[in-house]
VEXDREN-81178 format. One line per 10 residues: number of its first residue (from 0); their letters; for each residue z negated, x negated, y negated of C-alpha. Coordinates in Angstrom, 3 decimals. Each point is the difference from the previous one (the first is absolute). Layout:
BEGIN
NUM> a> Z,X,Y; ...
***
This chain:
BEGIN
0> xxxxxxxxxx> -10.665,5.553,5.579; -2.958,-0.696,2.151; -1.972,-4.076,-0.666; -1.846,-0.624,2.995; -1.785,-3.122,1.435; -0.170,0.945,3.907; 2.519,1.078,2.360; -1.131,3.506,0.557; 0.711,0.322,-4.298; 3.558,-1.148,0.821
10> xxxxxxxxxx> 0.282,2.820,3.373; -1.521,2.497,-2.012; 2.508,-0.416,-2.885; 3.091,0.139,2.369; -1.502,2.758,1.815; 0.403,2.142,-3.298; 2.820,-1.442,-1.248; -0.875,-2.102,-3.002; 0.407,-3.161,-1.242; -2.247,-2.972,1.071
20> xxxxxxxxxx> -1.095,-3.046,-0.831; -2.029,-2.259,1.566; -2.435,-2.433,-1.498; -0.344,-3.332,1.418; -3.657,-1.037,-1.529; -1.778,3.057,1.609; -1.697,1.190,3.566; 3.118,-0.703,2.407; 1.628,-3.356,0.083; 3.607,0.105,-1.093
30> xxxxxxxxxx> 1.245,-0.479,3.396; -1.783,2.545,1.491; 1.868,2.238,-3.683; 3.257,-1.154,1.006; -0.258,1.829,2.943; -0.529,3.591,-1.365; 4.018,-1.244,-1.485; -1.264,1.165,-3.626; 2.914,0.832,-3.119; -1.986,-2.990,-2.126
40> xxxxxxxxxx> -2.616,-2.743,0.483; -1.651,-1.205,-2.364; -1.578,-3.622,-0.035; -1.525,0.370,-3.675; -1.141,2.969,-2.239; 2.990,-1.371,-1.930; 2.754,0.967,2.769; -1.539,3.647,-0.477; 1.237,-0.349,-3.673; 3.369,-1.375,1.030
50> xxxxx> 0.742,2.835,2.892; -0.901,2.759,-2.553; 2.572,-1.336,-2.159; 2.115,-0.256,2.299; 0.467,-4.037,-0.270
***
């Protein structure tokens, strides 16, 4: 699973077949995340937590 805070985090995960989460409270705006279609987002570290869990 790859955590990533900018769109080319979420590319580069799906470009090598993991897992991905984006983060909303990093670099890219959570729009601009949405876009990349990750598995997860994240809004909190918390969500991270729940996702791994699988919550």
């Amino acid at each position: 699973m790859y955590i990533g805070d900018e769109l080319r985090d979420i590319k580069a995960a799906k470009k090598n077949g993991l897992l991905c989460v984006g983060v909303a409270w990093g670099y890219d705006s959570l729009d601009l995340l949405k876009t990349g279609d990750a598995d997860f987002v994240a809004k909190q570290p918390k969500d991270i937590l729940d996702i791994l869990s699988g919550a």
